[in-house]
C-alpha positions as CSV (number, residue, x, y, z in Angstrom):
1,X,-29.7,-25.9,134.6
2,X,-30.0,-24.1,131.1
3,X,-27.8,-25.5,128.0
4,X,-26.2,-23.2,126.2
5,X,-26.6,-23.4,122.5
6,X,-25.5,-21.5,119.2
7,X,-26.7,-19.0,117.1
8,X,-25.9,-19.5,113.5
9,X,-24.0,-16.5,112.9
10,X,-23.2,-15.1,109.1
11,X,-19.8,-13.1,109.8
12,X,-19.7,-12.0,105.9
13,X,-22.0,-9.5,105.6
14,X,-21.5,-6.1,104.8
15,X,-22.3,-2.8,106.1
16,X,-25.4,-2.1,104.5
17,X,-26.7,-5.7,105.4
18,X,-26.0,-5.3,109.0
19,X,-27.7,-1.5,108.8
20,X,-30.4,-3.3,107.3
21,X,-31.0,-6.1,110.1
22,X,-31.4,-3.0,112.1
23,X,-34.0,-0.6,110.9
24,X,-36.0,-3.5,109.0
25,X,-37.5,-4.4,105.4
26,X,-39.9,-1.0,105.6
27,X,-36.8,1.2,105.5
28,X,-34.0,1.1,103.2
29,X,-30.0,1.6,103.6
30,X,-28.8,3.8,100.9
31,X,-25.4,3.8,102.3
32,X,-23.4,2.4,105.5
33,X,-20.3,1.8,106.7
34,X,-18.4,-0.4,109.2
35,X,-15.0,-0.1,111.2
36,X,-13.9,-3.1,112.8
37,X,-12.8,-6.6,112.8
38,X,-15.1,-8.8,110.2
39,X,-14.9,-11.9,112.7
40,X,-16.7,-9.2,115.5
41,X,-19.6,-9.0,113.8
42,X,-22.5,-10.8,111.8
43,X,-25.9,-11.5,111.4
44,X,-27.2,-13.9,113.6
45,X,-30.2,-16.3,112.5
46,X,-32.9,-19.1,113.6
47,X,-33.2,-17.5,117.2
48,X,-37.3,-18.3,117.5
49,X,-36.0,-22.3,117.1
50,X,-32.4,-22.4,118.6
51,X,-33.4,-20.7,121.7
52,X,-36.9,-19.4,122.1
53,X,-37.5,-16.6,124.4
54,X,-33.5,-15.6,124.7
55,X,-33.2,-13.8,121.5
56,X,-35.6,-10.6,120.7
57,X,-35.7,-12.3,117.9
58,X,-35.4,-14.9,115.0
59,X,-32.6,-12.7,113.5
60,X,-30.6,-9.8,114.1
61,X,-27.2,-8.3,114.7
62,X,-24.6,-8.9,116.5
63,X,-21.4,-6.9,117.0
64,X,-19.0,-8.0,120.1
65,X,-15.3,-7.1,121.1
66,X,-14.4,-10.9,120.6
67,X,-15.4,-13.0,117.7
68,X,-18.9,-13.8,116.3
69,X,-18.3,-17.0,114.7
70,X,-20.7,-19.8,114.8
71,X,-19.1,-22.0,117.1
């Protein structure tokens, strides 16, 4: 049976930071913007050593119609 486990999730970041998770460290976010609930989406981090193999990788975004929060 596989255990579910959490992602640490950063809810407070802003637009650019999220747009920046996205396209990566070579490119970089002169200007974004987000509409929607803060708690709906974040930056999620540690995915390599939470859960290995479920997450494309160690961090990265998360936007969802619920709520993001860690836990």
């Amino acid at each position: 049976m596989v255990r579910a486990v959490t992602l640490p999730v950063n809810t407070w970041v802003s637009a650019e930071a999220m747009a920046q998770e996205i396209v990566g460290a070579e490119v970089t976010v002169v200007g974004a913007s987000y509409s929607g609930d803060d708690r709906a989406s974040g930056i999620h981090s540690d995915g390599d050593t939470v859960s290995p193999g479920a997450t494309p990788g160690d961090s990265g975004l998360i936007v969802t119609h619920g709520g993001a929060q860690t836990g």
